[in-house]
N, C-alpha and C positions, 0 to 999 in steps of 0.2 A: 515018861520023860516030859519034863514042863515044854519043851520048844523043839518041833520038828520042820524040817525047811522039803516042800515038792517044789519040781519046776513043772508048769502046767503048759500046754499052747505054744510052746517054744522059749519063750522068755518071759515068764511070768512065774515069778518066786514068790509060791504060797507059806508064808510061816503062819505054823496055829500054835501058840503061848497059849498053858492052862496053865492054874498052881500055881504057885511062885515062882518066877522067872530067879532062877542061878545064872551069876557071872559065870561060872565056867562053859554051860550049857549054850549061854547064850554066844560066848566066843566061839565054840566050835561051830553052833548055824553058822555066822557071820563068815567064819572059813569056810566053810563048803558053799554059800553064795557069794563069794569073792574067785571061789575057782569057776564057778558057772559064768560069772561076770569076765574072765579070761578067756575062757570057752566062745559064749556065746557077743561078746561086745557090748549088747545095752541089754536091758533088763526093766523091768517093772514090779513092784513088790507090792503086796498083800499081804499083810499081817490079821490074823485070825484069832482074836482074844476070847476064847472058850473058857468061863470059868476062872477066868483072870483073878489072881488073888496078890499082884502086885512085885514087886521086885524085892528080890532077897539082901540082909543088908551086909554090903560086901565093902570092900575099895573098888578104885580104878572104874567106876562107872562112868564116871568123867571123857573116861577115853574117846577120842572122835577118831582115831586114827583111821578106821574102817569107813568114814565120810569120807576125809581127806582124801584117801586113794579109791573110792568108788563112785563120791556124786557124780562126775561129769560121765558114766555110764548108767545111771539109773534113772529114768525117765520121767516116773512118780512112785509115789509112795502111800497106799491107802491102807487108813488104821481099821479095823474095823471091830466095839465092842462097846463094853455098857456106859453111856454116858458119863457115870460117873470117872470113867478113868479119862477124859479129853485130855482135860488141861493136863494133867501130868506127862499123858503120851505126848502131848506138845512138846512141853517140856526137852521128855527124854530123847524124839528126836530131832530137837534142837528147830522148830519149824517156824520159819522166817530167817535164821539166820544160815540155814544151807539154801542152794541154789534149786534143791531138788522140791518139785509140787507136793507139799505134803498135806492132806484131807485125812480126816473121823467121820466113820460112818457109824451111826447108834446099830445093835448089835442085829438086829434087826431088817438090814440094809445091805448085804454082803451085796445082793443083783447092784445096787447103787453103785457099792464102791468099785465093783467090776466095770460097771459102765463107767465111770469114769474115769477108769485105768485106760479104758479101751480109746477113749476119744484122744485124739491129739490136744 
């Protein structure tokens, strides 16, 4: 499966993306960290781009719905994977224009981008 979601430490939603990220795959993560986001109130996410080979081409990628109803619970959001995919991950999740702290760590870097989940 390209995209599996852990919850680590209490609230820390580890997703690791390898392969080609599918819209279907990638909506059902998103539901099972929107029920953890009900569960547990706030959250902090880490995405783990293993082997990353880019997003499949579908519709409805557009969709923000799953921002909408969960930034004001998610605390940060740290990418973590090969350089070359930044900007797109930018891009994809929308970073400047949501409220939520969003950082790229080169692949390299996971202790990084964990410490800086960790800090306020």
């Amino acid at each position: 499966m390209p995209i599996t979601l852990e919850f680590e430490d209490g609230n820390l939603a580890v997703f690791r993306v390898s392969g080609t990220l599918g819209k279907t795959e990638f909506e059902r993560a998103q539901n099972k960290c929107e029920a953890m986001i009900r569960e547990l109130g706030r959250v902090k996410i880490l995405v783990l781009m293993e082997s990353f080979a880019g997003w499949e081409r579908a519709e409805g990628w557009e969709d923000m719905s799953f921002a909408e109803r969960n930034d004001a619970f998610i605390d940060k959001l740290a990418l973590v994977g090969d350089a070359k995919w930044r900007d797109l991950a930018y891009a994809f999740t929308a970073k400047g224009l949501r409220p939520v702290p969003i950082e790229y760590f080169d692949a390299n870097e996971e202790a990084a981008a964990r410490r800086w989940l960790d800090n306020p």
